[in-house]
MARSEMI-342534 format. One record per residue (C-alpha): residue in one letter; x, y, z. Coordinates in steps of 0.25 Angstrom, whole numbers, plus 5000, padded with zeros to 4 digits. Layout:
<atoms>
aXYZ;...
</atoms>
This chain:
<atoms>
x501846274547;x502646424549;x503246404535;x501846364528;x501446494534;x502446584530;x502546524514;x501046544514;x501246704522;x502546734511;x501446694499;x500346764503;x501346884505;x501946864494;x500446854487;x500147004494;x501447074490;x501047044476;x499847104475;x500347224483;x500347354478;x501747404484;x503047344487;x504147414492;x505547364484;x506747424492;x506447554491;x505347574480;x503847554484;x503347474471;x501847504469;x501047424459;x499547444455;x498747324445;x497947424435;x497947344420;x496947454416;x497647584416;x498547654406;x499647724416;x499647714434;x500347804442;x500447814456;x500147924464;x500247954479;x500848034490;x502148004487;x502148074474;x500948194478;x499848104471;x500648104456;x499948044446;x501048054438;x502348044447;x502347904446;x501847824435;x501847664437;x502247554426;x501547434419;x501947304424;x500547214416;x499347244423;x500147314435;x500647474439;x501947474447;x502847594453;x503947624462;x504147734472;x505147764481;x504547804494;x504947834509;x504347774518;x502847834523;x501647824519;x500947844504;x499747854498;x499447824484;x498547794471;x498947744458;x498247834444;x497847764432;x498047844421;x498247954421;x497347994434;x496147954429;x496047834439;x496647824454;x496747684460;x497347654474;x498247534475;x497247424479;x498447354487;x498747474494;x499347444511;x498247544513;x497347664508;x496847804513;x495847894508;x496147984494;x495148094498;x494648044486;x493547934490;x494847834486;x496047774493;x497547804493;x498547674494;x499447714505;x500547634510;x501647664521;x503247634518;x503947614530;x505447574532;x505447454538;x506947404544;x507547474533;x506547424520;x505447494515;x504047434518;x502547454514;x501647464527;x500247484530;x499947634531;x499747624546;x499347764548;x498247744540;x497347654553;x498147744562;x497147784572;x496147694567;x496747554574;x496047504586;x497147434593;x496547304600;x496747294616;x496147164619;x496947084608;x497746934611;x498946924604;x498746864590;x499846904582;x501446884582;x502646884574;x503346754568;x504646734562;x504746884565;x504146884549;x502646834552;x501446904557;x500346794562;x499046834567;x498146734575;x496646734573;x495746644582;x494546574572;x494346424578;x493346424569;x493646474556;x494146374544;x495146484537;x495746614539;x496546714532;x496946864536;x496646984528;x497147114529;x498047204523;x499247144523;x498447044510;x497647144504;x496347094514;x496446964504;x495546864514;x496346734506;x497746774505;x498146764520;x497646624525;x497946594542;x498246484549;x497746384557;x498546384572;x497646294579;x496346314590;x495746414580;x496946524579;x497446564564;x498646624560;x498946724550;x500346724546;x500846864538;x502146914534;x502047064535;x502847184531;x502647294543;x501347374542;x500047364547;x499047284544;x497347254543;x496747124544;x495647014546;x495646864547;x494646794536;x493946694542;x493446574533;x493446644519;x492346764524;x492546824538;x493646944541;x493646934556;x494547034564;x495546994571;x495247014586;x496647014590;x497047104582;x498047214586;x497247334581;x495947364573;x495447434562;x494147474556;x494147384543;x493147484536;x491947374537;x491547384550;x492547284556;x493947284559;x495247244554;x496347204563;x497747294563;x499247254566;x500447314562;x501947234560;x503347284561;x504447274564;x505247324578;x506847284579;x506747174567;x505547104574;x504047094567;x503047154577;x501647154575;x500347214583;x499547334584;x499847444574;x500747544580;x500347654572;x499147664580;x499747624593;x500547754591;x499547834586;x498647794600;x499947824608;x500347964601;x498847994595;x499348054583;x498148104576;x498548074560;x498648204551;x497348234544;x497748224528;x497848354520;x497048314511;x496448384497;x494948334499;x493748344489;x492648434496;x491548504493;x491848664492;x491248794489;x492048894481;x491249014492;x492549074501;x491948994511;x492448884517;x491848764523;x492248654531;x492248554520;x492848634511;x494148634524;x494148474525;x495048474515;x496548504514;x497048634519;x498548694519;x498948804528;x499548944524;x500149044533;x499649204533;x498549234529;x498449124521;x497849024531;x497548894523;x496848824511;x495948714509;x496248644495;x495148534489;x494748474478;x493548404470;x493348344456;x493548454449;x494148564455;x494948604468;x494648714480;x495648784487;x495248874500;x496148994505;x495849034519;x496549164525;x496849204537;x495549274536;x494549274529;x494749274513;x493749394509;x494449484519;x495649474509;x495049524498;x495549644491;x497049604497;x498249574489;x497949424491;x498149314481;x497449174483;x497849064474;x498048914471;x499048864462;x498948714455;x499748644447;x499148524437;x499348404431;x499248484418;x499748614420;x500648664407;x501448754414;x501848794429;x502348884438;x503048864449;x502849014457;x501349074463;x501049224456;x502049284468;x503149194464;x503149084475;x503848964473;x502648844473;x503048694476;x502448654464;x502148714450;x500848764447;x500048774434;x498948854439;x498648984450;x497249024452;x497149144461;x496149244471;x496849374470;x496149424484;x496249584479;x495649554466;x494649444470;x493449534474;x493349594461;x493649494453;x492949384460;x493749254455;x495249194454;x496249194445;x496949084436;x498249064431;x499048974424;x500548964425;x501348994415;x502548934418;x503549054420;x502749084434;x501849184428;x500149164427;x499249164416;x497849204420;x496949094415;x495349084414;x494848964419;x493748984432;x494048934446;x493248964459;x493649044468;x492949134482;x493549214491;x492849224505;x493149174518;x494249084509;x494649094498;x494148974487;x494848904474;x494048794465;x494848764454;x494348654443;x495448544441;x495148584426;x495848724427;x497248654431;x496948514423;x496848434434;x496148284432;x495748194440;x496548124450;x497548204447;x498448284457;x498848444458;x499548534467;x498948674473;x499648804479;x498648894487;x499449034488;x499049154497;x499749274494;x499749394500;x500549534493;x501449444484;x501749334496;x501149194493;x500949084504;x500848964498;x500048854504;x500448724503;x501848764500;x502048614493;x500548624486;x499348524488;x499148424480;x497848404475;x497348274468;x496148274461;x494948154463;x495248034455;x493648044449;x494147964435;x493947834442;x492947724445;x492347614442;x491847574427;x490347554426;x490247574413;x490947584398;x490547624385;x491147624371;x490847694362;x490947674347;x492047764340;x491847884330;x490547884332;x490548044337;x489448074325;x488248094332;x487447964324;x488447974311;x488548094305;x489048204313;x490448254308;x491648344318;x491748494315;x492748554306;x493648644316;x495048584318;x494648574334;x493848454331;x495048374326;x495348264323;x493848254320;x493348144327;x493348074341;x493148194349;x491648164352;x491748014350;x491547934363;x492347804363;x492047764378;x491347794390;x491747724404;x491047774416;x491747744431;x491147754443;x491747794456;x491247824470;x490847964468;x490747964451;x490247904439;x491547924429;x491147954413;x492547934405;x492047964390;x492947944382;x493248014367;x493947964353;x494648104354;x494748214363;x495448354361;x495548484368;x495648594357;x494948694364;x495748664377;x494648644386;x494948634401;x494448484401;x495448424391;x494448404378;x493748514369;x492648444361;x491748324369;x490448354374;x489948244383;x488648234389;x488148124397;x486648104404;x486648004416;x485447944417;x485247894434;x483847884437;x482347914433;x482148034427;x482648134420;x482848204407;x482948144391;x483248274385;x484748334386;x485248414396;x485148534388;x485048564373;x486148504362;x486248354362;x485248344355;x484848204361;x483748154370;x483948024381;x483047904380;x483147884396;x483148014403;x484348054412;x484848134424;x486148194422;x486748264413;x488248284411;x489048374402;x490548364398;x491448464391;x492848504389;x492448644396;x491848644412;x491048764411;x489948714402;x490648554400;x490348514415;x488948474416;x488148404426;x486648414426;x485448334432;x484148324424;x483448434429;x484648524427;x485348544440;x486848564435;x487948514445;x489348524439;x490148464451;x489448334447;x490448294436;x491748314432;x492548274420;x494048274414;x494548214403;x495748144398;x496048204385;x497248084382;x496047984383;x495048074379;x494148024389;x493448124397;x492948084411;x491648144417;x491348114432;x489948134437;x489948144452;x488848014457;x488348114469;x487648204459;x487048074452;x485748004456;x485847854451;x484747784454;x484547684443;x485947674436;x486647784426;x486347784411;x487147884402;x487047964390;x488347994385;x488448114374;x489748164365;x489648304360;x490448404353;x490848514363;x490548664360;x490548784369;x489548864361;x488548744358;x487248704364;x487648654376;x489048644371;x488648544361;x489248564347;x488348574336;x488248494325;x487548524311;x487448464297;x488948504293;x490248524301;x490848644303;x491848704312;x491448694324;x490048614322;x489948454319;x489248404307;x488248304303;x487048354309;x485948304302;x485048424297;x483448354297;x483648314312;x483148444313;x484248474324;x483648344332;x485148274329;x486048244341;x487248324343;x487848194350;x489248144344;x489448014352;x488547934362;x488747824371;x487747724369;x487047594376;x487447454367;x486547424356;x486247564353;x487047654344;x487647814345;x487147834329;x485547784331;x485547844344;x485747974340;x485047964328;x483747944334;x483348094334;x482148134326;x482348254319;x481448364324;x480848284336;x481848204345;x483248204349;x484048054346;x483747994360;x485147934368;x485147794375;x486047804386;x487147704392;x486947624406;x488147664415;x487647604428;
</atoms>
């Protein structure tokens, strides 16, 4: 019977390491990840300061796989799908942690185990959280010095099998034993580590193990039974975690995670106790520490002095951060006064203390590469009063989403910087470009003409002269905290550089999300009226200061409700809208609008009239008595088409009335 038990344990095991996420071959850890759908993965984590680049993995069929050289401790990690635009944790991880993200991090411990490498629970992950168990008899040994078993006392179950982490919780894969007068036995061959489980009685209860070493909270209510095996001059031992017998005995308090967090801030020179529970790094002098956070779309640094920062106005003080990015074109590697950085750096913003009273506002400069500044104009926030405050947008440095960045917060006083941290913090953007598909439309291609017969303008900008307002596709995601709008265009260019990544698209979209509400645009130059009255208005363009736009019906204007980036290589421009600002009470319906962009138009729509010129479309029919849309391209519900919808103006009377799609 002992050898029926171990061919059936060394299949079973054989079936869990094949559908496991990491191995370690001598002394590589092999990391694989199944994602058929995406065009490139990478994998990102600790051991390479959250890279999305640093190590990309290959296509083996449907499967992603790597290999790293590591030393043994402990890792998180993440895998990105293309490019950034999607973060996925490893659904085989040995264990997760929070991402400060509302998502989770794999993590996993290598440990050297008589001289070979070996993948472990991450242990100090429950340390502190086990409740060991006093009043246990003894249900578990060792056999063959290879075999964990674990009796189970159920006289009157018909079946059992063991779940827990050691199987991916599969409640089928692991069957035990019958040993006679109602015991069972489960029989596991396990690498050391610790482990979580349950017994499965009869197909549909998970019952706790009442003899289990130790406990722990199993996130429903209940609790899942804790051991831990290893090894003690060449013998298998197994029992109560040790980590947290040691952690009783010592009481070592773990170390609170430095972490960059997402808080809510005001940029005042005041700060607040939320705005403190956050990461902070400790100067020396009078520079006595900075707070560094971050949000969708920008991130917030706070200076604190040795006193407070008002009192050092007027001095020869200079306050400053220094980033580098993803997409910096040139770098430095020195601060204004020379210092030496860790890093390069592509960009300095600075709060020059002596100037700061008259002048009111920072400094930004870009680095030209040779060490020296260029003074540039875009804004960022600044205050000085009790601290002193930074908010920079991610768009000043061309951060995305999910990506990574490191920041330098330098004090200096008379010429002398102090540096603070001296290696940089690295800071990772949220990961919003991810969810759940709810809905997807496709849209017909080269139909960017309004109802037929509107033509591109003349100047060379508009090259090559079609796509640039055409819709092809509209998938909207959802995740926990946002509804995800990817728009995707025939064409997209920048040649008017704007800070977004694309010059010419105009997109406006009307959520409808309850009764009530408005049929009439937000504000004049559509030209369009709504058959079914909606609640929120949003408006995208390549330039923030007028192009982010978010507004209820009744015109309350709250911009920290969206943000939006775009992917100029897949000419897909993604627009998030924050769910905590929406009120859905009876599904969402959208209008979806493409327009031609233009700083100086009617609400930065570009006009179009009966014959192109430079800077104006043509094709405007002259008898609609300017009652013709100036709409390109429209998403539209099935059995309805773009041309008659648009076309059902009446000149002189009515706009043309839209239909919209059904997202939810």
């Amino acid at each position: 019977m002992a050898w029926m038990k171990r061919l059936v344990v060394f299949a079973l095991l054989i079936s869990v390491l094949s559908l496991a996420a990491l191995k370690v071959e001598g002394n590589k850890v092999i990391f694989t990840f199944t994602y058929p759908q995406a065009n490139t993965v990478h994998l990102a984590g600790t051991f390479n300061n959250w890279s999305t680049t640093a190590n990309p993995m290959r296509r083996e069929g449907d499967t992603w796989i790597t290999e790293l050289e590591l030393k043994p401790g402990t890792y998180q990690y993440k895998f990105v799908i293309d490019g950034g635009k999607v973060w996925k944790e490893d659904p085989d991880a040995p264990g997760y942690t929070d991402d400060s993200f509302g998502g989770k991090n794999g993590v996993f411990t290598l440990a050297l185990k008589d001289g070979n490498l070996v993948i472990v629970a991450p242990a100090p992950e429950i340390a502190g959280k086990i409740e060991i168990n006093e009043e246990r008899e003894e249900n578990f040994y060792i056999e063959d010095n290879v075999y964990v078993v674990i009796r189970f006392y159920k006289p009157d179950a018909k079946y059992v099998f063991i779940a827990g982490s050691f199987n991916n919780w599969s409640s089928s894969d692991t069957e035990c034993y019958s040993a006679g007068d109602g015991w069972w036995e489960a029989v596991l061959e396990l690498t050391p580590g610790v482990y979580q489980y349950k017994f499965v009685v009869d197909g549909k209860d998970w019952v706790t193990d009442p003899n289990a070493p130790a406990y722990v909270d199993d996130g429903f209510g209940g609790k899942n039974g804790v051991f831990e095996v290893w090894k003690e001059d060449g013998l298998l031992k197994v029992g109560a975690p040790r980590v947290q017998l040691e952690a009783e005995e010592k009481k070592v308090e773990m170390p609170k995670e430095n972490i960059v967090r997402s808080v809510e801030y005001s940029v005042d020179g005041k700060l607040t106790d939320t705005e403190k529970s956050t990461a902070y790094f400790e100067g020396t002098g009078i520079f006595k520490g900075a707070y560094v956070a971050r949000t969708s779309s920008a991130f917030y640094v706070a200076v604190e002095l040795d006193k407070l920062a008002k009192d050092y106005l007027n001095q020869n003080i200079l306050v400053e951060v220094y980033t580098d990015s993803p997409r910096m074109t040139s770098a430095n590697t020195k601060t204004y006064n020379g210092t030496e950085l860790a890093k390069k750096v592509g960009f300095r913003f600075s709060v020059n203390m002596k100037t700061y009273p008259a002048r009111k506002r920072g400094s930004f400069f870009a680095a030209m590469g040779d060490n020296t500044w260029v003074l540039q104009a875009n804004p960022f926030k600044t205050a000085v009063d009790e601290v002193v405050e930074f908010e920079i947008p991610y768009d000043i440095i061309g951060v995305k989403s999910g990506e990574t960045f490191n920041v330098f917060v330098v004090v200096s006083v008379d010429g002398k910087d102090q540096v603070v941290p001296t290696e940089g913090v690295t800071v990772k953007t949220p990961s919003m470009i991810s969810g759940n598909v709810i809905a997807k439309f496709v849209d017909k291609i080269g139909d960017d003409y309004g109802f037929g017969t509107y033509t591109y303008p003349k100047d060379p900008a508009f090259a090559p002269y079609k796509g640039l307002w055409d819709i092809t596709e509209v998938t909207v995601l959802e995740n926990e905290d946002a509804y995800v709008f990817a728009i995707k265009f025939a064409e997209m260019t920048n040649p008017w550089a704007s800070p977004k990544g694309f010059s010419h698209q105009l997109v406006n979209i009307y959520l409808d999300t309850k009764d009530g509400g408005r049929t009439d645009t937000y504000k004049e130059g559509a030209r369009v009226q709504f058959k079914e009255p909606w609640d929120y208005f949003i408006k995208i363009a390549g330039w923030p200061d007028y192009g982010q736009v978010f507004a209820t019906a009744d015109g309350k204007e709250i911009a920290e409700a969206i943000t939006y980036e775009a992917d100029p290589a897949d000419k897909v421009i993604y627009i998030v809208v924050f769910k905590k600002f929406l009120d859905v009470q009876k599904g969402i319906k959208a209008y979806i609008l493409s327009m031609s962009q233009d700083g100086f138009g009617t609400d930065h729509i570009r006009a179009i009239t009966p014959n192109a010129s430079q800077w104006t479309l043509g094709g405007y029919p002259s008898d609609s008595k300017d009652y013709a849309p100036w709409v390109l391209d429209i998403v539209v519900p099935e059995g309805y088409t773009q041309e008659e919808m648009l076309k059902s103006y009446i000149p002189g009377q009515a706009y043309a009335t839209l239909i919209p799609v059904v997202v939810k």
